[in-house]
N, C-alpha and C positions, 0 to 999 in steps of 0.2 A: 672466526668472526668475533671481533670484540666485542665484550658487553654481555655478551649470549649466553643463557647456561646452556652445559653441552652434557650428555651424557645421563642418568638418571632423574639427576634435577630437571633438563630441559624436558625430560618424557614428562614430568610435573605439569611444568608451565605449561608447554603448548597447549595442549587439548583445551585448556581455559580462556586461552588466550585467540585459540583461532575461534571459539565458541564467541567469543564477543566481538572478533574481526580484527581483530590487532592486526590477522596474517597480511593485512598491507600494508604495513609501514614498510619503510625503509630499517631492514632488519638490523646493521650496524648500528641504527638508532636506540636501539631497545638496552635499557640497562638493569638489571637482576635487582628483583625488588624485598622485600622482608617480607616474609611469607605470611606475619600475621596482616597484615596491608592486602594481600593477595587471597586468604581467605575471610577478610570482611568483605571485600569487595564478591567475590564469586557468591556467600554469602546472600546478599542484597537482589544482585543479580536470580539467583536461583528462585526466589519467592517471585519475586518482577516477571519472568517468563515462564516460570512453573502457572502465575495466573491468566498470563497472556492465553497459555497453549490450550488452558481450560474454558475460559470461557469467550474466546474467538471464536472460536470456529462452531460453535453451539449457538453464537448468535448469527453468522453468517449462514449458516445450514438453516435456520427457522425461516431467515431472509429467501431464502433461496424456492424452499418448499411454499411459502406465501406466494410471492407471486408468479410462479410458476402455474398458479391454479386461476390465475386471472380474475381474478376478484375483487381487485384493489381500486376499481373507478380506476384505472390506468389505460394509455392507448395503449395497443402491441407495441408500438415502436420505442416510446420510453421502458415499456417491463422488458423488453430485452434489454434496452443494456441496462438494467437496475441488476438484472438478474445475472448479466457476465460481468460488472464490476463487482458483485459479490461474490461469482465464482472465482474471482481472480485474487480478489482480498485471500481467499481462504487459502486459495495456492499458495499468498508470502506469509500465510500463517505457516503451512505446512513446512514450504521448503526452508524461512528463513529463521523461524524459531523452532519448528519442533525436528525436521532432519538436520540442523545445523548448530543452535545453539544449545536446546534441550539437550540433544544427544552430546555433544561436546561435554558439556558441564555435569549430566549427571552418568551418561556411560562410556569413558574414555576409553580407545581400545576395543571396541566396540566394530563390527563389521562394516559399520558405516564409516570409519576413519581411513579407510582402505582407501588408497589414493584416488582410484578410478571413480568411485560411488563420492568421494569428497569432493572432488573436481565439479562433477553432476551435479550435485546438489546444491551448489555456488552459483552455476549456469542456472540452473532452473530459477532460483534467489532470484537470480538481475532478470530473468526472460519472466516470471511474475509480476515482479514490481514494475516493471517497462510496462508490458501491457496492462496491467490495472491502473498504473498514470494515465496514461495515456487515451484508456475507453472516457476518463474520464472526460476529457479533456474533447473527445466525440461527443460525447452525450452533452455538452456545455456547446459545441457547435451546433448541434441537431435542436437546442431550444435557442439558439440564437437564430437558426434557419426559419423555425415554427414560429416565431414571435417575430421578427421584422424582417422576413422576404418569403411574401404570401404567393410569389408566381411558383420560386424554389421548392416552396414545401411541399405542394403537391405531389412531386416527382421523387423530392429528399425525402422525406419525414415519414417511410414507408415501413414495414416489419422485415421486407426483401432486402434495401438496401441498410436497413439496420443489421440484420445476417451477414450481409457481404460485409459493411465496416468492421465487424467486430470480428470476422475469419482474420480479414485482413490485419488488423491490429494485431490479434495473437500470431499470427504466421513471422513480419515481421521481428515482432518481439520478441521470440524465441531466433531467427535466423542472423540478426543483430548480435545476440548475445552468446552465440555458438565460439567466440574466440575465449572466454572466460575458460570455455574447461581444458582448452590446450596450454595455458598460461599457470599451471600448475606444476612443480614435482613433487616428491615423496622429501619427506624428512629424514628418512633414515628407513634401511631395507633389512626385514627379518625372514630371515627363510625364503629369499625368493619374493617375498609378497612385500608390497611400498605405502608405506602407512602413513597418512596424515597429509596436508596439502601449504606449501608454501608458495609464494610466488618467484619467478624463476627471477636471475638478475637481469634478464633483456627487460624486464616489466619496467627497470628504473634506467637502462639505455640507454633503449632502442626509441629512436626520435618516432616510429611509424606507430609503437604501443601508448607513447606521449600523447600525439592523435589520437589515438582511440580513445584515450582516458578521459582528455575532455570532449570528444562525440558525447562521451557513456553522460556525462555531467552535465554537458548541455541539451542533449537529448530525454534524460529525466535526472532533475525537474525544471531544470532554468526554462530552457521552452515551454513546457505545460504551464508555468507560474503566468508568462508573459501572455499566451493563449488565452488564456482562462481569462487573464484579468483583461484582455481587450474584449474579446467576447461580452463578457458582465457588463463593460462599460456601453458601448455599441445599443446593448439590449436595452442597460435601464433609462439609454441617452432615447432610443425609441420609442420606449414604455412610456416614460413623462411627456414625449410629443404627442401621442397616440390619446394619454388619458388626458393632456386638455382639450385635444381637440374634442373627444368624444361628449368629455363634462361640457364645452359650449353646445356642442347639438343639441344632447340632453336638455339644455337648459331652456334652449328655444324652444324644443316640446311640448316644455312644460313638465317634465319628469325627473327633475333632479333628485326628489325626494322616492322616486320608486329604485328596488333592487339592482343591478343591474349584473344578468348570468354572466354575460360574457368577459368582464373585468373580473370577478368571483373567481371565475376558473383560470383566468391569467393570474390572478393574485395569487394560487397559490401554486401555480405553478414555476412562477417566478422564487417562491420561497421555498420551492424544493429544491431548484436550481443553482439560489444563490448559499442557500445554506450547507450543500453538498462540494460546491468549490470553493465557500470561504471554509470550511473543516480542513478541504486538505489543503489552501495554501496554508491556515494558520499550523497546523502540523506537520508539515512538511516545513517552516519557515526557518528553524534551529538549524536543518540541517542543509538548509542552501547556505545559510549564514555562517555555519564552520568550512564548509567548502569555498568559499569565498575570501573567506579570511586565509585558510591556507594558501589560496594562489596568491592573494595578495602579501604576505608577507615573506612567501616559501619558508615556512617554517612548519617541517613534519615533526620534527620529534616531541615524543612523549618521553616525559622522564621517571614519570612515575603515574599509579592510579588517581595521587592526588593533585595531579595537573590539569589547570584548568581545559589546557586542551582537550584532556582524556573526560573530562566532565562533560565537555560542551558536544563532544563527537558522541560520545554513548548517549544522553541528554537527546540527540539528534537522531538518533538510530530506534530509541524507546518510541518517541511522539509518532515519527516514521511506521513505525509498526501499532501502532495505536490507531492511526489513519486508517488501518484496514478493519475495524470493525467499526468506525463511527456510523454507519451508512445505515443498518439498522436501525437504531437509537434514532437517527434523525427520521426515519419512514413515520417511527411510531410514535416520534411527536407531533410531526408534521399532516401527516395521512390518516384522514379518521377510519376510512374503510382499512386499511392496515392495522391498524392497533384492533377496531371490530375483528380480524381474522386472526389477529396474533391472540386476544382472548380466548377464540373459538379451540385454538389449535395448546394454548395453557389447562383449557376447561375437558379437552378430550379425556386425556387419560384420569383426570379425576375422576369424572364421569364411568367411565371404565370398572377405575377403582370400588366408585361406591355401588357399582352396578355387582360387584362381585361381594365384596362385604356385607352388603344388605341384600338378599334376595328380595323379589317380588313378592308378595303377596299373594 
């Protein structure tokens, strides 16, 4: 194949290169780059997801433990899925930077490059990120349902049928993305055992994998963008009908000027809502937008790290992966009872600490 290094060199490249996702290019595309080019970029890289891997999943894990203990002024039906969009965040922690690039980058050759566990671990990637789009994108209908269709809710907006969507969500997601791991071979076979994962040449073909690729695209994220942003609009088209009607009532009462609970607690839950799906279209927006551009121009090849292409697709993969931990951060700006237990659960083991260093009295 031209272009390629083959032979010692390629055992080089690869491992770097599948660690950052290169392995889907069109491989005749790929042209042997100056290695000092290839170790600033890995370089950059390593710090960028060496911090990801550390403190993702330490935020996600606090999210998880919080409200799980139900304490956040939250109904059942919003803390489940607060709690499986964050277990699922932490899944595209695990699968797509720490079994996938972490390990590429800093343990190449590694038990985990073994064809069979590299296949898996790409399948698990897309069957994560599917389902954590995608709860999202339930829990943005399930406050569209609570907020403007008051018959629906009562039968929707339950802890049961919040159970059932979210099996169902992950079941799919994973059954969806079970073609990923047969669409794999090995790079080269040592002793019997197939190490490493490329995609096969049916992937650039076969018209039936063409289909799939844009299913996989339109399925996450173009549908969830298009979702979300009818949903929001529906809502806050509802919301403004709702609050003037409500502020002329008010006013004939005579109580403009007093509290009122029930807008209170729509306001913010409006703002847990909208801030949760504006986070991840704006983060998710780089990489619909190089995905877009590639269909529209059919232009894959990368010619080097310093192509804009190869900017704007890693650029799109970083924000991508950054969307799975914002959800925290927003609880504890957003949710006073959140941030009160996130305190409680910072303050334990100090407390611990100084219970040990300083004896009683």
């Amino acid at each position: 194949m031209h272009g390629i290094p083959s032979g010692p060199v390629f055992a080089f490249y690869y491992p770097f290169l599948a660690a950052i996702g290169l392995q889907n290019l069109q491989r005749d595309a790929f042209m042997p780059l100056p290695l000092v080019s290839c170790e600033y970029v890995s370089y950059s890289l390593k710090h960028y997801l060496l911090s990801l891997s550390q403190m993702l999943p330490r935020s996600n894990l606090v999210a998880i433990v919080i409200l799980s203990r139900g304490k956040c002024g939250l109904s059942g039906c919003i803390t489940r899925y607060l709690i499986s969009m964050n277990v699922t965040d932490l899944l595209v922690i695990i699968t797509a930077v720490i079994l996938n690039r972490i390990s590429g980058i800093y343990f190449p050759g590694s038990f985990l490059s073994i064809t069979p566990l590299c296949s898996l671990s790409i399948a698990l990637t897309y069957a994560a990120r599917v389902s954590s789009v995608w709860l999202t994108v339930t829990f943005t209908f399930d406050r569209f349902v609570a907020i403007c269709c008051q018959k629906l809710k009562i039968k929707y907006c339950t802890e049961k049928t919040a159970a059932v969507v979210i099996g169902t969500v992950c079941a799919l997601g994973c059954l969806i993305n079970i073609p990923w791991y047969f669409i794999h071979e090995p790079i080269y076979v040592v002793d019997n055992v197939p190490w490493y994962c490329r995609l096969k040449d049916i992937r650039y073909t076969s018209p039936l994998w063409t289909a799939y690729d844009w299913f996989d695209r339109i399925l996450t994220p173009c549908a969830p963008f298009l979702l979300i942003l009818l949903f929001n609009a529906l809502t806050v088209r509802h919301i403004l009908a709702a609050s003037r009607a409500r502020r002329r009532f008010r006013t004939e009462k005579g109580r403009e000027n007093q509290t009122d609970p029930e807008m209170e607690s729509r306001r913010k839950s409006i703002i847990l809502l909208f801030t949760i799906s504006g986070s991840f279209i704006l983060l998710w927006m780089t990489y619909v937008i190089q995905f877009l551009h590639e269909r529209i121009t059919n232009d894959y090849k990368i010619k080097s790290f310093s192509d804009p292409k190869f900017i704007l697709q890693e650029s799109g993969n970083m924000l991508q992966l950054l969307s799975s931990c914002t959800n925290t951060f927003i609880y504890a700006a957003i949710q006073k009872k959140f941030r009160e237990e996130l305190k409680k659960a910072l303050q334990c083991p100090l407390n611990l600490i100084s219970k040990i260093i300083v004896p009683r009295k």
